[in-house]
C-alpha positions in Angstrom: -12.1 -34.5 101.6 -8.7 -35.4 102.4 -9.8 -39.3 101.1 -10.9 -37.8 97.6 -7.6 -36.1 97.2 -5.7 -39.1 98.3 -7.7 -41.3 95.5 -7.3 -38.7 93.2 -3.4 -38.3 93.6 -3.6 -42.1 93.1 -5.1 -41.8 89.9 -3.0 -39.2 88.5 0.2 -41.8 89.9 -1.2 -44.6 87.8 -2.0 -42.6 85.0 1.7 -41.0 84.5 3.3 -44.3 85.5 1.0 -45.5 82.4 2.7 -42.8 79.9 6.0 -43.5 81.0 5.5 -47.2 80.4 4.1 -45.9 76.9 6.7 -44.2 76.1 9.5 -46.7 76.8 7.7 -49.4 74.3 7.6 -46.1 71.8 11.2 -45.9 72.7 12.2 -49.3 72.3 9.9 -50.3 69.2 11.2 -47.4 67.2 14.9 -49.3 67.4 13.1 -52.7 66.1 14.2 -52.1 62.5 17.5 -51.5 63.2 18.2 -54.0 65.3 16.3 -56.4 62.4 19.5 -55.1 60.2 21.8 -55.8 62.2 20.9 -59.3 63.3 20.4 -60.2 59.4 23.5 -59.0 59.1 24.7 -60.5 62.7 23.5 -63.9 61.4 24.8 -64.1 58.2 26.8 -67.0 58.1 26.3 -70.6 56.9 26.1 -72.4 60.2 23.1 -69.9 60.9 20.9 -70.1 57.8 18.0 -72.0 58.7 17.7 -69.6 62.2 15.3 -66.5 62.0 15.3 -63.1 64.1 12.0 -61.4 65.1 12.1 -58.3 66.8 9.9 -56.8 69.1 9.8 -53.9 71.6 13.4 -54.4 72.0 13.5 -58.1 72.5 15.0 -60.7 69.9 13.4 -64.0 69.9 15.4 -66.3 68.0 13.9 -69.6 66.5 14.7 -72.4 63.6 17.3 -75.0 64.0 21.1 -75.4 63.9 23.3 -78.3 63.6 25.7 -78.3 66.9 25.0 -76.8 70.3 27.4 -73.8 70.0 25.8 -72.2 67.2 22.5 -71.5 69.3 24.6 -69.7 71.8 26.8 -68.4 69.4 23.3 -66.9 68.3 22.5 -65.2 71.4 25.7 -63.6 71.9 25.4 -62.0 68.8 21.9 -61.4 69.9 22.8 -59.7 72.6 26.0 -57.4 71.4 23.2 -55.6 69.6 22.4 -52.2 70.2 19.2 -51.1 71.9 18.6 -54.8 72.5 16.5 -55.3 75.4 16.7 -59.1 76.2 16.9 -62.6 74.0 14.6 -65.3 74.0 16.4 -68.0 72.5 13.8 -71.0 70.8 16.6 -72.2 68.8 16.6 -76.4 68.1 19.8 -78.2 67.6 19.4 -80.6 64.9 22.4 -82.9 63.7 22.3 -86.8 64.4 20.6 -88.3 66.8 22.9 -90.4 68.9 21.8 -92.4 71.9 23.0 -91.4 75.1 25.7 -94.0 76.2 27.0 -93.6 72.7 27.2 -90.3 73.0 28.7 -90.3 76.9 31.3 -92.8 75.5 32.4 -90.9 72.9 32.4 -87.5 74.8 34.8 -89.1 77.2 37.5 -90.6 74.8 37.4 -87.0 73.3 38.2 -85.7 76.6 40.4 -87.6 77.5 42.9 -86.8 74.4 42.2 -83.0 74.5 44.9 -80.4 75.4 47.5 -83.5 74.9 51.1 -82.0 75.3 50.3 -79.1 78.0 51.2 -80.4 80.9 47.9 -80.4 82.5 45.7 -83.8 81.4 46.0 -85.7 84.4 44.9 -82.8 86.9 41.7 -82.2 85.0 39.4 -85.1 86.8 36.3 -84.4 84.3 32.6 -86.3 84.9 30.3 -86.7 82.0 26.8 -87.2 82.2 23.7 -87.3 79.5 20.2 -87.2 79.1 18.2 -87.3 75.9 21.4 -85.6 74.3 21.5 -82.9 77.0 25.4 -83.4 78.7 26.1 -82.1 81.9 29.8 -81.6 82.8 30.8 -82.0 86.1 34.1 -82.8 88.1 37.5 -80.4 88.9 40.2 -78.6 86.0 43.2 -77.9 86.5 42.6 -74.2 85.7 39.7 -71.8 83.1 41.7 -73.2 79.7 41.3 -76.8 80.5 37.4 -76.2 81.2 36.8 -74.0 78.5 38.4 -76.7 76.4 36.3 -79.1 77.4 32.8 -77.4 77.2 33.9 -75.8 73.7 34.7 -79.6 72.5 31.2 -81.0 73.9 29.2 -78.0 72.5 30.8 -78.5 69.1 30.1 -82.2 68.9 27.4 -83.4 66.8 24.6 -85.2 68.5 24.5 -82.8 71.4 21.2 -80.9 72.4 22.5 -78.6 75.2 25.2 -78.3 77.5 25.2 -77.7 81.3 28.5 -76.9 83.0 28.9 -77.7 86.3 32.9 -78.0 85.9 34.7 -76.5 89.2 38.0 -74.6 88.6 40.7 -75.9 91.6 41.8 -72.3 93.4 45.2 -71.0 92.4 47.8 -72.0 94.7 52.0 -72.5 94.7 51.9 -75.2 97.2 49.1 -77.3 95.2 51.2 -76.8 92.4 53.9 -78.1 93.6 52.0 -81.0 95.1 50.5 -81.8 91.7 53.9 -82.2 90.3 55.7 -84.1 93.4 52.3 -86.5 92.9 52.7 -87.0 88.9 56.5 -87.6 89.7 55.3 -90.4 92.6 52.6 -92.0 90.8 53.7 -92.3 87.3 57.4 -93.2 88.8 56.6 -95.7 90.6 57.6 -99.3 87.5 54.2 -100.8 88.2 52.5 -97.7 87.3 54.3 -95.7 84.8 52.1 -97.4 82.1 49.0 -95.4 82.4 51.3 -92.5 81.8 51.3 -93.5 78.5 47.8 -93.5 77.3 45.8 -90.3 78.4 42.7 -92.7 77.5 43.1 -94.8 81.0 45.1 -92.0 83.2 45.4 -91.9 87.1 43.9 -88.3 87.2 45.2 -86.7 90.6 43.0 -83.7 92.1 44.7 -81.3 94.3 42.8 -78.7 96.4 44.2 -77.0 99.4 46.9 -80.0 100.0 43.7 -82.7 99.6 44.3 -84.9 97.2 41.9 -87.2 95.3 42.8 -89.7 92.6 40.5 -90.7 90.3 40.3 -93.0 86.6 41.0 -96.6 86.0 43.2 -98.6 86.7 44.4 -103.0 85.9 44.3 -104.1 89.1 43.8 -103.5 93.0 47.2 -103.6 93.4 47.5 -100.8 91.4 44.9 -98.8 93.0 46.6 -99.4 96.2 50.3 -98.7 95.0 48.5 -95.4 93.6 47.2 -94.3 97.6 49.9 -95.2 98.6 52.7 -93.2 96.9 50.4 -90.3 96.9 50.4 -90.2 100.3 53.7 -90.0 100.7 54.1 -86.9 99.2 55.4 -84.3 101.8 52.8 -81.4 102.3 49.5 -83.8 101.7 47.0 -83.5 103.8 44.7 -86.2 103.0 44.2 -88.7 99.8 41.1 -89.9 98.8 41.5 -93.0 96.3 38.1 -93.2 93.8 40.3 -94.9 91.6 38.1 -97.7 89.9 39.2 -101.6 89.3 38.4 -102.5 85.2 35.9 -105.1 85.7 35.2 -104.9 89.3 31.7 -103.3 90.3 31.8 -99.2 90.9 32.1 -98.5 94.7 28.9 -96.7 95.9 
């Protein structure tokens, strides 16, 4: 007896969990045309006219094509600001040129290199590029959330890139690796056989500093150079340690 009641209370489980699942979809579906509205509207502008919005249940699924990388998250931001929206599957190809991959990775970097000229804070952002069938994966230490948004908001932007993965680490907030960072700009870019890669933020000494560690990285002329760099950064009171990745033009990369 009790064994029919428990398989009966069972069934009468399933069978309300059943209407309530019904009458969420009835919930959510009756919202699909006003959400439609609102992502026509939403997506209204020239950079998004060859990208369509299907609603169903709640969920937007986006698909079509776009010309640079930040308009199809651009999309789904919109997508998801929506009221009543339940999630966003985002199908969304970039079009644009097709650029090869070292092409592309070359170009990225010069960009880079020149961005945020003026502000103080180019050669503590140590930036690594990587890319893969036009995918780019950003990598390496900024100085602080401006300099990396900067940078992924220049790469997304650029035509010729499919997608965007940022790996970019933000150095902590700290006085005393401030004032490292500065006593280490003065050092390096002071010293007469160096202050010439002060000049063009193409071919920089880039000096990393994270809890008093510092690590230098770029290219530099000679192995004299490199070694002047290590040296006068380690003798900037309150270092801890310096790690020289500086690289030699025209020697072989150090593995």
């Amino acid at each position: 007896m009790r064994s029919r009641f428990v398989g009966w209370l069972c069934v009468l489980v399933l069978c309300c969990t059943a209407m309530s699942l019904a009458q969420v979809d009835s919930a959510t579906s009756r919202y699909d045309s006003q959400i439609r509205a609102e992502m026509s509207r939403a997506l209204g502008g020239r950079r998004f006219r060859a990208v369509k919005a299907e609603v169903h249940d709640g969920i937007v699924t986006l698909t079509g094509t776009v010309q640079v990388y930040s308009a199809k998250t651009d999309a789904s931001r919109r997508a998801h600001r929506r009221r009543y929206v339940r999630g966003v599957e985002n199908l969304i190809e970039v079009a644009g040129p097709v650029v090869d991959d070292d092409t592309l990775r070359n170009k990225l970097s010069e960009k880079i290199a020149y961005d945020r000229i003026g502000y103080g804070t180019t050669a503590f952002n140590a930036f690594t590029i990587g890319v893969k069938n036009g995918v780019v994966t950003l990598g390496g230490v900024a100085y602080g959330p401006v300099d990396k948004d900067s940078a992924v908001s220049l790469v997304s932007n650029y035509p010729g890139v499919k997608g965007v993965e940022d790996k970019i680490e933000l150095a902590p907030l700290s006085p005393m690796d401030d004032r490292i960072r500065l006593a280490e700009a003065r050092a390096i870019y002071g010293a007469p056989q160096l202050n010439r890669y002060a000049i063009d933020p193409a071919k920089p000494i880039r000096i990393t500093v994270v809890h008093g560690n510092v690590t230098l990285t770029g290219l530099v002329d000679t192995q004299s150079d490199k070694d002047v760099a290590f040296v006068r950064a380690g003798g900037v009171p309150g270092v801890f340690k310096v790690i020289n990745l500086l690289q030699v033009a025209g020697a072989a990369p150090e593995k």
